[in-house]
KOLVEXFI-442326 format. One record per residue (C-alpha): z, x, y; residue number from 1; residue in three letters. Coordinates in steps of 0.25 Angstrom, whole numbers. Example, Ala and Ser with C-alpha at 12.3 -4.5 7.8 and 13.67 -1.06 7.14 Angstrom:
BEGIN
ATOM      z      x      y   nr  rest
ATOM     31     49    -18    1   ALA
ATOM     29     55     -4    2   SER
END
This chain:
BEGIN
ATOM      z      x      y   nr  rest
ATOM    802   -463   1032    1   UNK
ATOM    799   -476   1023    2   UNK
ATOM    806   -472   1012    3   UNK
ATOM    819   -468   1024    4   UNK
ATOM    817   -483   1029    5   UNK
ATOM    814   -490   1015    6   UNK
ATOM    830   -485   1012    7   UNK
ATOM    835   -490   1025    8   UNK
ATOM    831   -503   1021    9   UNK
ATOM    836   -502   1008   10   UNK
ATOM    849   -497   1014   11   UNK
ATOM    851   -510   1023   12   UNK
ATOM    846   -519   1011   13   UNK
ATOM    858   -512   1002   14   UNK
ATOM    868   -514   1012   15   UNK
ATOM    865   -528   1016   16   UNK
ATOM    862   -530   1000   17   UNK
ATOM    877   -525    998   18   UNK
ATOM    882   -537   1006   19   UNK
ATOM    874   -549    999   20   UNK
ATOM    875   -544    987   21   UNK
ATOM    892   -544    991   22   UNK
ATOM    890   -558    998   23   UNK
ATOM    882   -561    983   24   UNK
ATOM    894   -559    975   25   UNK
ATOM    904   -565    983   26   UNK
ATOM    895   -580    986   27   UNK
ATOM    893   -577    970   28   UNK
ATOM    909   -575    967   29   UNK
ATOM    911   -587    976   30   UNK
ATOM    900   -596    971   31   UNK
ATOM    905   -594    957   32   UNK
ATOM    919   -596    958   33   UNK
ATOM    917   -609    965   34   UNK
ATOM    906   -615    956   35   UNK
ATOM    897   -617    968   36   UNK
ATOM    885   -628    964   37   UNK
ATOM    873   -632    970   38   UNK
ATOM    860   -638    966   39   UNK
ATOM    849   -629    960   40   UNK
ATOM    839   -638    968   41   UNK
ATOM    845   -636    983   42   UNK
ATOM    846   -622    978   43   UNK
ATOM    832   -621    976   44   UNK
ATOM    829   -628    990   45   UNK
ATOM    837   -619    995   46   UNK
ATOM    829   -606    990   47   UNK
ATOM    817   -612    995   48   UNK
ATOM    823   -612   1009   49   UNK
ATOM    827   -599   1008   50   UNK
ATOM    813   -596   1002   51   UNK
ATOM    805   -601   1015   52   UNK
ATOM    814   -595   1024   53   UNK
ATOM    813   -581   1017   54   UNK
ATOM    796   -583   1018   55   UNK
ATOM    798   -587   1031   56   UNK
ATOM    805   -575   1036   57   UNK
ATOM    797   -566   1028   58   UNK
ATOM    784   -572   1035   59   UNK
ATOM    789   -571   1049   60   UNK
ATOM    795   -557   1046   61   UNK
ATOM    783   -552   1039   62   UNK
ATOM    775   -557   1052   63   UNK
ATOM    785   -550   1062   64   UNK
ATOM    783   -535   1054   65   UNK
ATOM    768   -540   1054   66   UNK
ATOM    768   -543   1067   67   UNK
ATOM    777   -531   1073   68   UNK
ATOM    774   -521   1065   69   UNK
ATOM    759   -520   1060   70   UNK
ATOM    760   -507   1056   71   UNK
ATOM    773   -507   1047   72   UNK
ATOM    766   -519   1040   73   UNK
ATOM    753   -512   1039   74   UNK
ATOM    760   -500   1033   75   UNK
ATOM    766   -509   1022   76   UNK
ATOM    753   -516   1020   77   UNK
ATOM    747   -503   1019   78   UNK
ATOM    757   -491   1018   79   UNK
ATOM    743   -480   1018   80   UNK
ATOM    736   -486   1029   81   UNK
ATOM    747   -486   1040   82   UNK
ATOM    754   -472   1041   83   UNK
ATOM    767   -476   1048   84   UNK
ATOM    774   -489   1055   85   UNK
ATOM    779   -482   1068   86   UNK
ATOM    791   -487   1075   87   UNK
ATOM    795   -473   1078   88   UNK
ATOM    795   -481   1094   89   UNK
ATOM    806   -488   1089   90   UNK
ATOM    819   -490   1081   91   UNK
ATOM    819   -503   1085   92   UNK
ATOM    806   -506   1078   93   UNK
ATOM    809   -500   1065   94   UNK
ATOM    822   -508   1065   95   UNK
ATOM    815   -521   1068   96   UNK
ATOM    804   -519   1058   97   UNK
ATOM    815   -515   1047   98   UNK
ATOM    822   -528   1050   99   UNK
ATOM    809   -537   1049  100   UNK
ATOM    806   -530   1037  101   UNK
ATOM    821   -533   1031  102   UNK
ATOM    821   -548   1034  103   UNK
ATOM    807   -548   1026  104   UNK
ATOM    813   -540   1014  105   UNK
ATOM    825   -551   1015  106   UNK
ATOM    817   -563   1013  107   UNK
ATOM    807   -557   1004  108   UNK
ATOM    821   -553    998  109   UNK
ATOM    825   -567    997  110   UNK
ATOM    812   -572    992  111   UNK
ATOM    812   -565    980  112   UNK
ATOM    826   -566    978  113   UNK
ATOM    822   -583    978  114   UNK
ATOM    811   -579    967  115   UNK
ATOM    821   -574    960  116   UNK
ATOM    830   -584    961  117   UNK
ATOM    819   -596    957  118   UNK
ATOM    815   -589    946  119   UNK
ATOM    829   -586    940  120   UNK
ATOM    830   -601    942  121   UNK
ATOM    817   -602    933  122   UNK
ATOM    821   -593    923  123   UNK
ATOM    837   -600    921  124   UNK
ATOM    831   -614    919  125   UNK
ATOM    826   -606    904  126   UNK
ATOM    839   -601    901  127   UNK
ATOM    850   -610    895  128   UNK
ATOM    862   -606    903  129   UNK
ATOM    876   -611    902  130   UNK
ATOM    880   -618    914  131   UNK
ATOM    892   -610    920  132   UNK
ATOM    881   -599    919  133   UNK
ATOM    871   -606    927  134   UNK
ATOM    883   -609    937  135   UNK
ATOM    886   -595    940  136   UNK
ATOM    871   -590    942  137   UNK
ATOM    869   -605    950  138   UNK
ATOM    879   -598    960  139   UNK
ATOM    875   -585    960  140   UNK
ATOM    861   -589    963  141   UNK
ATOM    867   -598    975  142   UNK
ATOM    875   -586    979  143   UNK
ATOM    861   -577    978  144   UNK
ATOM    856   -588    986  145   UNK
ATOM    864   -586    997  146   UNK
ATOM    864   -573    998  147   UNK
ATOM    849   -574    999  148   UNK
ATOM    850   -584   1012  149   UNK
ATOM    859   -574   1017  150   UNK
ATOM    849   -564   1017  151   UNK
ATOM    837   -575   1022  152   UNK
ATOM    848   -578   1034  153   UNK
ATOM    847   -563   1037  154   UNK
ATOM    833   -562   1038  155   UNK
ATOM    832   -575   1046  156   UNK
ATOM    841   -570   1056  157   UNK
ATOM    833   -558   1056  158   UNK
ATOM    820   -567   1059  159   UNK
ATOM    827   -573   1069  160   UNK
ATOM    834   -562   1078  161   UNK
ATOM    820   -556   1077  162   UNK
ATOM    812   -567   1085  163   UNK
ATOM    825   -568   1094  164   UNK
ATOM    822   -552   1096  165   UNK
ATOM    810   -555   1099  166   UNK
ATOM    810   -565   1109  167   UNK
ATOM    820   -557   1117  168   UNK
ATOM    809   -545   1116  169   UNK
ATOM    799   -555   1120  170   UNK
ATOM    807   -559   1132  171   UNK
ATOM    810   -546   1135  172   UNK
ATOM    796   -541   1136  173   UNK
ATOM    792   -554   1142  174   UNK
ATOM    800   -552   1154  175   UNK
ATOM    799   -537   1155  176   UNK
ATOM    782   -542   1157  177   UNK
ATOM    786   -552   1168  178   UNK
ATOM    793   -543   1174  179   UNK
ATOM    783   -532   1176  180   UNK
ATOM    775   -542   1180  181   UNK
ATOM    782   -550   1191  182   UNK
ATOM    785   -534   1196  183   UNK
ATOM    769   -531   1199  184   UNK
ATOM    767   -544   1203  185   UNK
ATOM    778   -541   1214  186   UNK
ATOM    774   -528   1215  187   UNK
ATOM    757   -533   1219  188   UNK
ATOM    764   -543   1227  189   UNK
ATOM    771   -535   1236  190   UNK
ATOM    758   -526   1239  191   UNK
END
């Protein structure tokens, strides 16, 4: 069953990965051809926009899983001590946690993929390169860049529809309550 499930996401990962990394080469191609330049230093800003909001996510996410599904998070924190997370109740609670844990993976995904990015800046102001070489991985990396907000933007959305899911759920069972309740308070009334 893990193993079944561990594949699925690997599956949508791979067919979503086929996009970006399409959507990578084309911005690349594009970036290339038009010498696109920018500043290393708004660059870096940038990246550390990018960074917060990935962190951000990942908290509220993490807390969401924490929150909803104590016993999927106990099961990672101690795979032995928790047989099973049962959401045999519901395909729909399987599917949300799936989702939850995805937009996690994206921005931990995205944070590491800033890692590496910082540190290959690190690493390049050691080595003498010729300038038309810097150019192309200067655009590469700003193509990589946009790719990676595109996969933050994705998983803000996600956050987003998630608390507007939510709330509508909220509501629902809110007014589901007041509804039984003005019924028996109509139906003592009456006797």
């Amino acid at each position: 069953m893990k193993i079944q499930a561990l594949f699925k996401v690997l599956r949508f990962m791979m067919s979503k990965g086929k996009f970006y990394l399409l959507a990578f080469l084309t911005l690349s191609t594009m970036f290339i051809m038009t010498d696109f330049q920018y500043s290393l230093v708004s660059l870096k800003e940038y990246l550390n926009v990018l960074l917060l909001i990935s962190t951000v996510i990942f908290t509220i996410m993490g807390l969401w899983i924490a929150i909803l599904y104590p016993s999927a998070l106990n099961r990672l924190a101690n795979p032995r001590k928790v047989e099973t997370a049962d959401f045999s109740e519901t395909g729909a609670d399987t599917k949300r946690l799936e989702s939850l844990v995805a937009t996690v993976m994206k921005s931990a995904i995205v944070v590491f993929f800033i890692m590496v990015i910082f540190l290959a800046g690190l690493t390049s102001q050691a080595i003498d390169l010729e300038d038309s070489t810097v150019s192309i991985i200067k655009q590469i990396t700003f193509s990589f860049v946009v790719m990676l907000s595109f996969v933050q933007s994705e998983a803000l959305f996600y956050v987003i529809k998630s608390n507007i899911l939510f709330l509508s759920d909220f509501h629902q069972k809110r007014s589901v309550i007041e509804d039984d309740k003005s019924f028996f308070e109509d139906a003592t009334n009456d006797d």
